[in-house]
C-alpha positions as CSV (number, residue, x, y, z in Angstrom):
1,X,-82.5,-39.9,-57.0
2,X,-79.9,-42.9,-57.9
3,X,-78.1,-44.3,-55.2
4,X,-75.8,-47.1,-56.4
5,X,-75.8,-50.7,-54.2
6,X,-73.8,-51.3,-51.4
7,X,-71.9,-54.1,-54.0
8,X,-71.2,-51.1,-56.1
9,X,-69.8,-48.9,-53.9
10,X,-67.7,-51.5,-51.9
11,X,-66.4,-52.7,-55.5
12,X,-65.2,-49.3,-56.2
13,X,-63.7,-48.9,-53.1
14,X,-61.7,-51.9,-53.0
15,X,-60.7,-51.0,-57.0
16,X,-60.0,-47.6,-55.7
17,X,-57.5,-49.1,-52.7
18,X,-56.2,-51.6,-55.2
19,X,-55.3,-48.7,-57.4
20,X,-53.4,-47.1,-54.8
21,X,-51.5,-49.7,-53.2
22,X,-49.9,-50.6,-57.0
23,X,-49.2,-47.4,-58.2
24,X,-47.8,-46.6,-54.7
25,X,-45.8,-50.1,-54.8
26,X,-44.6,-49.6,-58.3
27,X,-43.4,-46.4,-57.8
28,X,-41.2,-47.4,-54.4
29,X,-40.0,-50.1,-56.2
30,X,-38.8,-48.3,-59.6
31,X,-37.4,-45.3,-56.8
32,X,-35.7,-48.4,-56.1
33,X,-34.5,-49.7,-59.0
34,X,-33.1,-46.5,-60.6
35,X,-31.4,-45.0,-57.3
36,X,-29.6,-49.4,-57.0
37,X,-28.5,-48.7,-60.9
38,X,-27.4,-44.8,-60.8
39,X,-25.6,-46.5,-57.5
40,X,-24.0,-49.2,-59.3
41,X,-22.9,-47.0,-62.7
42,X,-21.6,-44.8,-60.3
43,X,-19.5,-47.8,-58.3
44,X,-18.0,-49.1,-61.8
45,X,-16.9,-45.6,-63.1
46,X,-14.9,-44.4,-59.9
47,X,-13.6,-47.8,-59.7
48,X,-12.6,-47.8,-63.4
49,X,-11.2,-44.3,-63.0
50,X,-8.7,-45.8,-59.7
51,X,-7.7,-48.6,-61.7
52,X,-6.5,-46.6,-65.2
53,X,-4.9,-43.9,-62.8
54,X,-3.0,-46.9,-60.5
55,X,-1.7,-48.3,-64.6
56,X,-0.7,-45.3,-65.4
57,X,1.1,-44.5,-61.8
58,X,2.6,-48.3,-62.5
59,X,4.4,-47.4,-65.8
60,X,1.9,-48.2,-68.2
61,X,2.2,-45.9,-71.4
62,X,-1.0,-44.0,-72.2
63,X,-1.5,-45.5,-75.8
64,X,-1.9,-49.0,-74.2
65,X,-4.7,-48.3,-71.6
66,X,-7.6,-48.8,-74.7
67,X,-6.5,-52.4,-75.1
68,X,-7.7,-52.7,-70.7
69,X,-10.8,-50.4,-71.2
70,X,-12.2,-52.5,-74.0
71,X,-12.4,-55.7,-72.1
72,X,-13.8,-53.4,-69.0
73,X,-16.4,-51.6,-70.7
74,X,-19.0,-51.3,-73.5
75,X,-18.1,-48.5,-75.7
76,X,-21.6,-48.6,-77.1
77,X,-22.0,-46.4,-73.6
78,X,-18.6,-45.4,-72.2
79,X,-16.1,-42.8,-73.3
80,X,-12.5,-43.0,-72.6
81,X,-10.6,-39.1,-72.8
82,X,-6.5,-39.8,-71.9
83,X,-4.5,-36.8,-72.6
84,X,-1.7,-34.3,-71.2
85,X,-2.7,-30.6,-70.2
86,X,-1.7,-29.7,-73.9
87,X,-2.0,-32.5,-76.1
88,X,-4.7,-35.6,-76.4
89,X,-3.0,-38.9,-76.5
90,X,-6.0,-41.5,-76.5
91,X,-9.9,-40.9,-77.3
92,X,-12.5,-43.9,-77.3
93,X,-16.2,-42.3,-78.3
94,X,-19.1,-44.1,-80.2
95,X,-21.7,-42.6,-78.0
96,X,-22.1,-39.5,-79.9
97,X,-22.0,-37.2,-76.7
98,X,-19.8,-34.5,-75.9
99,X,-17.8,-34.5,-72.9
100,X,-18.3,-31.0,-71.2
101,X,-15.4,-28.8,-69.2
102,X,-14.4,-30.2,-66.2
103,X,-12.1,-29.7,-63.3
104,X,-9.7,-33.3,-63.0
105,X,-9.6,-34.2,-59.7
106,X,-5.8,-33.9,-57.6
107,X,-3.6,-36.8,-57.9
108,X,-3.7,-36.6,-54.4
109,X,-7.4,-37.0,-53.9
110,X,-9.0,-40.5,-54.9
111,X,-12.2,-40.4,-57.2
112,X,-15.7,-39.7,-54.7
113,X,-19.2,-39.8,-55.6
114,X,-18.6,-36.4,-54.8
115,X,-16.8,-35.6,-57.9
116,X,-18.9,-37.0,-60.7
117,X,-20.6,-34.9,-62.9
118,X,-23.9,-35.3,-64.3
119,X,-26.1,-34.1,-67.0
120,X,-28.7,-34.5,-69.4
121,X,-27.8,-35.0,-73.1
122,X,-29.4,-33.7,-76.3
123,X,-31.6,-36.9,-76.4
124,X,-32.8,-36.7,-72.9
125,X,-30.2,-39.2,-71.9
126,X,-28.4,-39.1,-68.2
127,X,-24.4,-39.1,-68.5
128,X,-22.4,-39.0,-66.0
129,X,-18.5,-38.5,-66.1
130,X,-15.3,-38.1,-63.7
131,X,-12.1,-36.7,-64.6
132,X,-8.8,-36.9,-62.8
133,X,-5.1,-36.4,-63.0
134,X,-2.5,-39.0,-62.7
135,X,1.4,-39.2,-63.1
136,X,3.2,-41.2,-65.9
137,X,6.6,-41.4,-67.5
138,X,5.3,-38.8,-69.7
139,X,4.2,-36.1,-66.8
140,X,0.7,-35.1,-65.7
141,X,-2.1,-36.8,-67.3
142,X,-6.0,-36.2,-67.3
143,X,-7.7,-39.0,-67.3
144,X,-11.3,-38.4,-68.7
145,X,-14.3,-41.5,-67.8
146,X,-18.1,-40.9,-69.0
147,X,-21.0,-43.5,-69.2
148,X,-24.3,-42.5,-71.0
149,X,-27.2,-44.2,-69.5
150,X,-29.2,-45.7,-72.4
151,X,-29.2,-49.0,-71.1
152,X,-30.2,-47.8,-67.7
153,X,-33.1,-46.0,-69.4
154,X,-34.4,-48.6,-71.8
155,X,-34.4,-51.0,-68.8
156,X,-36.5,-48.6,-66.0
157,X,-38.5,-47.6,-69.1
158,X,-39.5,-51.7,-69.4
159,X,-39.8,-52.0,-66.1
160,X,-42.6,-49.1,-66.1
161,X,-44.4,-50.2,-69.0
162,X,-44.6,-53.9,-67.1
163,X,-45.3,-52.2,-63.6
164,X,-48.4,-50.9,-65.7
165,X,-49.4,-54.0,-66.9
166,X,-49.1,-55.7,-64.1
167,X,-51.0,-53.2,-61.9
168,X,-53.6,-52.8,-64.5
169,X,-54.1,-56.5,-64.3
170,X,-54.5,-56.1,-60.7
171,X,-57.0,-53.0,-60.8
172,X,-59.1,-55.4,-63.6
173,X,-58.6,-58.8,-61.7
174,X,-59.8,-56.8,-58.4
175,X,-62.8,-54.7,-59.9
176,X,-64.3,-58.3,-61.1
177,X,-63.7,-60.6,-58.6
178,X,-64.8,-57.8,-56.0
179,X,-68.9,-58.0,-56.5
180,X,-68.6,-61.8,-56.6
181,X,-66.5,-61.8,-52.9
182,X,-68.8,-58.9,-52.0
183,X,-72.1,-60.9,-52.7
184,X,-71.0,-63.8,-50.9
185,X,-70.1,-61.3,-48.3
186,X,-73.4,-59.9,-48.0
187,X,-75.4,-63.4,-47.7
188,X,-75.7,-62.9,-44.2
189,X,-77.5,-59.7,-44.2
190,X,-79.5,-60.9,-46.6
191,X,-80.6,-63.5,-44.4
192,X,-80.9,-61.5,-41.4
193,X,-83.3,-59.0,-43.6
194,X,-85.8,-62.6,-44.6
195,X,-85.6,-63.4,-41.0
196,X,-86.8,-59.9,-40.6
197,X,-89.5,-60.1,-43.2
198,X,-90.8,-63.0,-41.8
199,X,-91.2,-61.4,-37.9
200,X,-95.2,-61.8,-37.7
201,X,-97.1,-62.3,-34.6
202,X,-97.0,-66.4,-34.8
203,X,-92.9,-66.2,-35.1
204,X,-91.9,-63.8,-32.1
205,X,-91.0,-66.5,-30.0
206,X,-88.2,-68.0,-32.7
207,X,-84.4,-66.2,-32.5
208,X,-82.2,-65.7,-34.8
209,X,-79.5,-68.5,-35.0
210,X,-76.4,-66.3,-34.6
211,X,-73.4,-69.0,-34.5
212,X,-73.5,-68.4,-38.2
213,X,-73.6,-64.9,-38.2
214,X,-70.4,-62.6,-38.8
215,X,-69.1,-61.0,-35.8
216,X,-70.1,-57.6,-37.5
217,X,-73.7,-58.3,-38.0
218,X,-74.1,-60.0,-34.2
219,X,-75.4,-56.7,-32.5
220,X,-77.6,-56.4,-35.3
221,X,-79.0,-60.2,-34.4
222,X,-78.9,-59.5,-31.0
223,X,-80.9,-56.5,-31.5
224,X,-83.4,-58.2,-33.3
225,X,-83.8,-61.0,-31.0
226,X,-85.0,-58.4,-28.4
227,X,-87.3,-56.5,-30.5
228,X,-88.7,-60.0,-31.0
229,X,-88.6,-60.8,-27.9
230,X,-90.0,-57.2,-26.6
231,X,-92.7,-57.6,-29.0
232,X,-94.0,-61.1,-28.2
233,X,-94.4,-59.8,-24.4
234,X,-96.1,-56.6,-25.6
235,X,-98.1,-59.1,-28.0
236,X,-99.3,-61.4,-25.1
237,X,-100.0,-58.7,-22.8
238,X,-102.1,-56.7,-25.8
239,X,-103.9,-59.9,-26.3
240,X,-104.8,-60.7,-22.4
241,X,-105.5,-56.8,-22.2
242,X,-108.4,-57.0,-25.1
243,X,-109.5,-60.4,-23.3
244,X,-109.4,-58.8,-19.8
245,X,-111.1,-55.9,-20.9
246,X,-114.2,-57.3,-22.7
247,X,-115.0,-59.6,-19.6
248,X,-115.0,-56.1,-17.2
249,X,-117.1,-54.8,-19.5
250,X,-119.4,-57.8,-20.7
251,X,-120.4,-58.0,-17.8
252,X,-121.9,-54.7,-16.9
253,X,-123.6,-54.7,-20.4
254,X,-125.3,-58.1,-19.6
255,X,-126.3,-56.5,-15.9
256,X,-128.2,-53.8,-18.1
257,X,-129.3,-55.7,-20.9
258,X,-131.2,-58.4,-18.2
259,X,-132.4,-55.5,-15.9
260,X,-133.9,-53.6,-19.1
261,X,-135.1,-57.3,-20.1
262,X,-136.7,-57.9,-17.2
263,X,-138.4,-55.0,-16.3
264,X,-139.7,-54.7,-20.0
265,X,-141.5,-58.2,-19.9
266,X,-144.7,-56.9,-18.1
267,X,-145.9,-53.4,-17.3
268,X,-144.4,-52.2,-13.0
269,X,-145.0,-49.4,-11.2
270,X,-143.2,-45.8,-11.5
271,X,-140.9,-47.0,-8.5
272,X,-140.0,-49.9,-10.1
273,X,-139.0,-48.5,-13.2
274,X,-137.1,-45.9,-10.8
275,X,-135.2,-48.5,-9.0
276,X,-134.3,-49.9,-11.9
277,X,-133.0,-46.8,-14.0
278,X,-131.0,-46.4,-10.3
279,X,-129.3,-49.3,-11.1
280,X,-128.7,-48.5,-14.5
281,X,-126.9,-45.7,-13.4
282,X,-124.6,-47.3,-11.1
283,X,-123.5,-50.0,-13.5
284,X,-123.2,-47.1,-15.9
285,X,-120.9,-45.2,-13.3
286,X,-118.8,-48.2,-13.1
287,X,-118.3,-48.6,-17.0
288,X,-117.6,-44.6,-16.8
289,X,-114.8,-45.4,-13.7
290,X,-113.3,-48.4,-15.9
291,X,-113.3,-46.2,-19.1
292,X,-111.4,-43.6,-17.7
293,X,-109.2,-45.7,-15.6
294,X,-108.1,-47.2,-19.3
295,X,-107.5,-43.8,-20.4
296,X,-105.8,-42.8,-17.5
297,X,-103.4,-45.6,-17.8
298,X,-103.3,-45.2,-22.0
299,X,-102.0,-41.5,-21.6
300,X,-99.7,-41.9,-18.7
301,X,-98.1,-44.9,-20.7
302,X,-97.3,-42.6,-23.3
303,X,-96.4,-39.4,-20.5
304,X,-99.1,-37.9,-22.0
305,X,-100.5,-36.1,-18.3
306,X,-99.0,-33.1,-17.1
307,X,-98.2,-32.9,-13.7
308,X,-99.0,-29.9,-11.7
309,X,-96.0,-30.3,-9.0
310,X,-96.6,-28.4,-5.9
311,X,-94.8,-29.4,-2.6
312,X,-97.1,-30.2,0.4
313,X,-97.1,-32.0,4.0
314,X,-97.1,-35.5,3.8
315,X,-98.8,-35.8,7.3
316,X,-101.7,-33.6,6.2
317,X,-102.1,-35.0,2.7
318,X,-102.3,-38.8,4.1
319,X,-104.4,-37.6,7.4
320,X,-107.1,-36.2,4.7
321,X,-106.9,-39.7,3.1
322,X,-107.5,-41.6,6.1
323,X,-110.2,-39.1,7.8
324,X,-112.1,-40.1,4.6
325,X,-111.5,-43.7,4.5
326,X,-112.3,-44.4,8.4
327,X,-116.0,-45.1,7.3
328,X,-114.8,-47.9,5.1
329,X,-112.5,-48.9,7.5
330,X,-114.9,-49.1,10.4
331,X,-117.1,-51.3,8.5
332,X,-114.4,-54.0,8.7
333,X,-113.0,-53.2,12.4
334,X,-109.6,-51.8,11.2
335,X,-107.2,-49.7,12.4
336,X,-105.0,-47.7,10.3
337,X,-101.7,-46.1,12.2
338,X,-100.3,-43.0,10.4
339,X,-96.5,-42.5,10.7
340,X,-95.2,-39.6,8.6
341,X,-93.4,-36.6,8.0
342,X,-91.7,-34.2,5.6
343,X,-92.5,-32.6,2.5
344,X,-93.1,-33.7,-1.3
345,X,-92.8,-32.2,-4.2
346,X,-95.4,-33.8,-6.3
347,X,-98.8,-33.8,-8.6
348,X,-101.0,-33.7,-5.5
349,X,-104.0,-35.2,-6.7
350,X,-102.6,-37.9,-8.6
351,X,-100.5,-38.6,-5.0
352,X,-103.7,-38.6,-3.6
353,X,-105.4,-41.4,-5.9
354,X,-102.1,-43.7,-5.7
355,X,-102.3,-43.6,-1.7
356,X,-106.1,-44.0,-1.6
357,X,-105.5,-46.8,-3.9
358,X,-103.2,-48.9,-1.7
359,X,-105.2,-47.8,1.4
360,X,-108.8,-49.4,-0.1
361,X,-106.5,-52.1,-1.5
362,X,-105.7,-53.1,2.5
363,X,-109.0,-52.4,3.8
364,X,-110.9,-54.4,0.7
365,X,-108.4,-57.5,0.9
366,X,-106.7,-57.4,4.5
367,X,-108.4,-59.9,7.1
368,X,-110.5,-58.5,9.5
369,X,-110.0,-57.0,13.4
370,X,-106.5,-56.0,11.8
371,X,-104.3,-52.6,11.5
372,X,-103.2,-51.1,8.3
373,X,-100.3,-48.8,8.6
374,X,-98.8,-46.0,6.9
375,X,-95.4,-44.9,6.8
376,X,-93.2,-42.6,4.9
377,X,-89.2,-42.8,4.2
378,X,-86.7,-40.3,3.2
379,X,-83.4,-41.1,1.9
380,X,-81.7,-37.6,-0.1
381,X,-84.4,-36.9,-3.1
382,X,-86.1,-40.4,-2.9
383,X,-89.5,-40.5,-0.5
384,X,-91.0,-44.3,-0.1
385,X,-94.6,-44.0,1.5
386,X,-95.7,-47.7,2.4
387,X,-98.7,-49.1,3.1
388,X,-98.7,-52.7,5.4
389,X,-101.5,-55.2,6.3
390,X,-101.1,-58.9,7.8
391,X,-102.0,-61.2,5.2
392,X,-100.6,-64.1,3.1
393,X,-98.0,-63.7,0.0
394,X,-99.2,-63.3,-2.9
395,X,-99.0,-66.7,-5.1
396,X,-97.9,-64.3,-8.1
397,X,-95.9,-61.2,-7.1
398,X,-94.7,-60.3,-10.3
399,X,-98.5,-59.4,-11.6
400,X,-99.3,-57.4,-8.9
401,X,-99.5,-54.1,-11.3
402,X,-100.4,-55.6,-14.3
403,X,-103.5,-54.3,-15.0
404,X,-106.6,-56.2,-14.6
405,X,-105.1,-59.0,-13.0
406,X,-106.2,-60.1,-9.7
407,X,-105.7,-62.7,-6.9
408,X,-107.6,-65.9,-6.7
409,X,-108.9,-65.2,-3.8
410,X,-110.6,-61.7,-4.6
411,X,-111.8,-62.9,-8.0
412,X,-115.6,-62.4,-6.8
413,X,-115.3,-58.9,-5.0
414,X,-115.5,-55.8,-5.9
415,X,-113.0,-53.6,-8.3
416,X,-111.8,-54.3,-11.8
417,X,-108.2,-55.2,-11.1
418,X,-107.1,-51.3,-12.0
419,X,-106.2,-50.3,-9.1
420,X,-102.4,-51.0,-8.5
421,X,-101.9,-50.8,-12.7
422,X,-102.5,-46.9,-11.6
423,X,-100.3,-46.8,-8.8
424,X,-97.6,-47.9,-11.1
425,X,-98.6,-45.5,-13.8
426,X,-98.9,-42.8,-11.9
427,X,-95.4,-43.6,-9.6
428,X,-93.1,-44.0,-13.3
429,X,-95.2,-40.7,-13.8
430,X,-93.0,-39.0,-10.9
431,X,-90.0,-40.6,-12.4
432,X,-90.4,-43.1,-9.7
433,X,-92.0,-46.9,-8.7
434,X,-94.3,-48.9,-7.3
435,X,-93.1,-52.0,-5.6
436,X,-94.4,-54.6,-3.2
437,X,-92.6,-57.2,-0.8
438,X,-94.1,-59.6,1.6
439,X,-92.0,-59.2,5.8
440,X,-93.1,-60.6,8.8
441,X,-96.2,-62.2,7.5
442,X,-97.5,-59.2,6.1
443,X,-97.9,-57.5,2.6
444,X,-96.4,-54.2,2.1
445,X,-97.2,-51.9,-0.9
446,X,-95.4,-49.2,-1.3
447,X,-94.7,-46.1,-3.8
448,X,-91.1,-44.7,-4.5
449,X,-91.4,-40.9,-5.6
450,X,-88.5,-38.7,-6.4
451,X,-89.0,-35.1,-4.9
452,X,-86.4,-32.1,-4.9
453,X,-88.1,-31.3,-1.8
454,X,-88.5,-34.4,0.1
455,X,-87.0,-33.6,3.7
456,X,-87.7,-34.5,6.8
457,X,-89.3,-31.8,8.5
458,X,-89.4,-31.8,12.2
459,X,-92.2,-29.6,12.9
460,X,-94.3,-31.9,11.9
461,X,-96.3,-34.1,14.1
462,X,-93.7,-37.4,13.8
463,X,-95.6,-39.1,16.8
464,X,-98.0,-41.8,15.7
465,X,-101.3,-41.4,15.5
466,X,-103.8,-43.8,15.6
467,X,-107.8,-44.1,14.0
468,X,-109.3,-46.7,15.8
469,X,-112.7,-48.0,14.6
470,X,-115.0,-49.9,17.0
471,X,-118.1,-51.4,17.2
């Protein structure tokens, strides 16, 4: 299907405007110019008419008014009719028009726009005319002036032919000169659509000058400088993703391939070979774990999970969490204080990997002999459940949830650096956030969910309570 250029269509829309505006024009101004001249013929035969009634009133005889109305007038175009009710005394016609019946106008009225009389003659020629009585020596007299407008109409009929010209001069002038205004017009997009083009993954980082840029096309720069800018951090993050995620899983594969190595080089026993397919299967647990973490994250990125809302106690749900993770706890001499109440309205299992999370998180990276505590917030539809350790602040806050990244200090544990990446995932999942802040020398983690449901419920237990571990 054709669809003409933009230059095309903007050329025949300014032609098209152009058009308008002269015809429109043209036809005010000849409005104009005919009403000024039908105004001024008008004008000249009323006063005309006054002036051969105020001779005649003044003792003038009839048969010498045509010596004053040919210096006045052009008989080419005016007619002259003098004449008593019964006889004519003077006629002056080279027009070729004949006058038609008309009522003369009272002595005692003067000559009015009014009383004119107009019509069209045989050759499609405007006359107009005015007849009126006046008093002589002689008696009554009817005074008969006409004017036929072939000057008038040769004139307004070159003034159309050159309002043509002229506009179609314009329309011509316009409809060529258009494309060329139009192209240098359009330079600027077609140097925003290069700059475009030439977006690859080495040139994210450089802008779009926009001083140059018209003030139409700067939202359109603007918006391109994000989307670069959007794209060079999704670039960088892809590209540290990849390098993050072939270290986690290098090394498991070189764990295997050494064990499998190793026990391959000379012939063991059946429970060495055991032990060692045992450790196989942890490592390949822990590839498993980091392969579906991925996925996790990959779908949740995209709100590809489906939550299966249901509301529940908080209390309960984080008591369960801790009952389990006391072992853990115990191992390191902690102490984790629940304070919480109310309901939430919420994918319960997913809730329940978020907190466990943050809780293993503070046991794994809190120092020792130490309490981790849990509490939970309520303002309207917004619950915050936070989980606090003493500890340091972090060196780079801002990372905390990017995924795979972890603190210099815990760079030789245990975990993959997944962890808090889900928490996040799974709190914009509830239409909510993870955050973290560091208060009174400790480190506080926390989730913000939105819940129809989240009240505070006051038959709940709202006393703290406490699971200490000792050795």
């Amino acid at each position: 299907m054709y669809s003409p250029s933009l230059t095309l269509r903007l050329t025949a829309i300014f032609t098209l405007i152009v058009a308008l505006a002269c015809g429109g024009i043209s036809l005010i101004l000849y409005s104009a110019l005919r009403s000024e001249l039908v105004w001024r013929d008008d004008q000249t035969l009323i006063n005309r008419a006054a002036q051969l009634r105020q001779l005649l009133e003044g003792g003038a005889h009839p048969d010498s008014l045509p010596l004053y109305f040919n210096r006045m007038v052009d008989t080419r175009q005016d007619i002259l009719s003098i004449g008593s009710q019964h006889q004519q005394n003077v006629s002056i016609n080279h027009t070729g028009v004949a006058l038609p019946e008309m009522s003369p106008i009272p002595v005692s009225t003067p000559p009015g726009e009014q009383q004119i009389h107009r019509w069209i003659g045989a050759d499609n020629i405007e006359a107009s005319a005015l007849s009126l009585q006046a008093r002589s020596e002689e008696g009554p007299i009817v005074i008969t002036l006409a004017r036929v407008a072939r000057e008038r109409a040769i004139m307004l009929e070159r003034y159309r032919q050159q309002s043509i010209l002229v506009s179609l001069a314009a329309i011509l002038l316009c409809a060529a000169l258009s494309p060329l205004l139009i192209r240098r017009g359009l330079r600027a997009i077609g140097r925003l659509s290069q700059a475009m083009a030439e977006t690859g993954s080495d040139r994210l980082t450089h802008t779009v000058p926009l001083q140059a840029m018209p003030k139409e096309l700067l939202p359109l720069g603007e918006a391109l400088n994000t989307m670069r800018q959007r794209l060079s951090t999704d670039f960088i993050r892809l590209t540290q993703f990849a390098d993050d995620l072939a270290h986690e899983i290098r090394t498991p594969i070189n764990v295997l391939l050494g064990q499998n190595q190793v026990a391959l080089g000379h012939a063991r026993s059946t429970e060495e070979y055991q032990a060692l397919l045992e450790g196989n299967i942890e490592e390949l647990e822990a590839l498993s774990r980091l392969t579906e973490n991925i996925l996790f994250l990959a779908r949740a990125t995209h709100h590809n999970i489906r939550l299966n809302k249901e509301t529940f106690l908080l209390h309960d749900a984080l008591e369960t969490l801790i009952d389990f993770l006391e072992p853990v706890a115990e191992e390191r001499e902690m102490v984790i204080e629940l304070h919480a109440n109310g309901h939430l309205t919420a994918d319960k299992m997913l809730f329940q990997r978020a907190m466990t999370n943050l809780l293993v998180n503070a046991i794994r990276y809190a120092p020792g002999h130490g309490a981790i505590a849990v509490s939970t917030l309520h303002r309207g539809d917004v619950t915050e459940i936070e989980v606090a350790n003493a500890g340091d602040a972090l060196a780079e806050p801002e990372k905390v949830f990017e995924r795979f990244w972890r603190g210099d200090n815990v760079r030789h544990t245990a975990g993959s650096g997944l962890g808090l990446s889900l928490v996040s995932a799974i709190a914009a999942l509830h239409g909510g956030s993870a955050y973290y802040r560091h208060e009174d020398g400790g480190n506080i983690f926390g989730v913000r969910l939105v819940s129809c449901s989240s009240r505070v419920d006051t038959s709940t237990a709202s006393s703290a309570k406490t699971r200490a571990a000792t050795l």
